[in-house]
N, C-alpha and C positions, 0 to 999 in steps of 0.2 A: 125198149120201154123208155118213157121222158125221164130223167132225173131232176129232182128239185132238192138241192145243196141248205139243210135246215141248220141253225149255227145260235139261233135262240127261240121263245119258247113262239110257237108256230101254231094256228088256228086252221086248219085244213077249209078247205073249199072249194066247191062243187067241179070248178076247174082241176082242181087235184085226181080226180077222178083215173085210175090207170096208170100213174105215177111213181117213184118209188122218190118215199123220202128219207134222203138220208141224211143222218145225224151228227158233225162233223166237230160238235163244240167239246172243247176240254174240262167245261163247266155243264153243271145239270142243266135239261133241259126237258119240257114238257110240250109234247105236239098231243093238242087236243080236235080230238074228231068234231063234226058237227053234231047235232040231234040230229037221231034218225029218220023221224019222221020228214018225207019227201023229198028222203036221199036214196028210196030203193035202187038197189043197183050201184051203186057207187063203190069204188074199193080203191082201197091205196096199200102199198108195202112201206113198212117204216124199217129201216135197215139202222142200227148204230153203227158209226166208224169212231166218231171220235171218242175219248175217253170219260167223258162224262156222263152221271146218271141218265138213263134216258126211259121217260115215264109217258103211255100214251093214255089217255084220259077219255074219260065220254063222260055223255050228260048221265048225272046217276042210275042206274039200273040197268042203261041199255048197253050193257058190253056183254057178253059170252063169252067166259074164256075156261081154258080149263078145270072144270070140278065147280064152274062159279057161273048161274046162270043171268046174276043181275051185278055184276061187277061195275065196278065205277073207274078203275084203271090196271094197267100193267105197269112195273115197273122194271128197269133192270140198274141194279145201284150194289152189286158186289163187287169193291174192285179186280178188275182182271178178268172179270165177265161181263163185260157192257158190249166191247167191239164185235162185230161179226151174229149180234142179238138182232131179231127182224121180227117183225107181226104182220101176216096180211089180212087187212079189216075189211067187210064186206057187209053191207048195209042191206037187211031184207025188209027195211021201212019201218021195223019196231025195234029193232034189236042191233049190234056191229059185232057179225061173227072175230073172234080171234084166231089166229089160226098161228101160233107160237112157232117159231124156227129158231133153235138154240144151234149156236155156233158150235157147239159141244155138248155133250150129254150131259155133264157137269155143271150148265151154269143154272142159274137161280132167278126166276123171274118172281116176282111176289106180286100177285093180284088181290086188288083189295076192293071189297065192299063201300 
């Protein structure tokens, strides 16, 4: 898979497309999807490595994530649970399914309206 090295806050784009972006900065950092509409299909994996918060955002409503059907973002901001945190987002043209991959069973992602 391509890797793309994300180090501040990052706009995804249609090129991103099959990608895995990873998150490398020691400071917070926000990588925001596109709106969905006339991105069906499109999907990217956001991987955190570096230690900083790392929050994937969409246009309001269209995110899907767990227990939350119109989510506006994920975040992952407990220290000592950020590294090894992933989402793979997948775009069915209204919606960015989430699909959470916690590094460990224990960490805490906080999805917010």
């Amino acid at each position: 898979l391509p890797i793309k090295l994300i180090a501040a806050a990052y706009t995804v784009v249609k090129d991103d497309s099959g990608k895995v972006l990873v998150m490398t900065s020691a400071s917070a950092v926000t990588i925001t999807l596109p709106a969905a509409a006339g991105n069906e299909g499109m999907h990217v994996w956001v991987f955190g490595q570096g230690a900083g918060a790392l929050t994937i955002a969409a246009t309001a409503g269209e995110l899907v994530a767990f227990n939350d059907a119109s989510a506006n973002s994920i975040a992952f901001s407990t220290a000592l649970e950020i590294i090894g945190a992933g989402v793979h987002a997948i775009c069915t043209g209204s919606k960015w399914l989430a699909l959470v991959h916690l590094g460990i069973e224990t960490q805490t992602p906080t999805i917010a309206t």
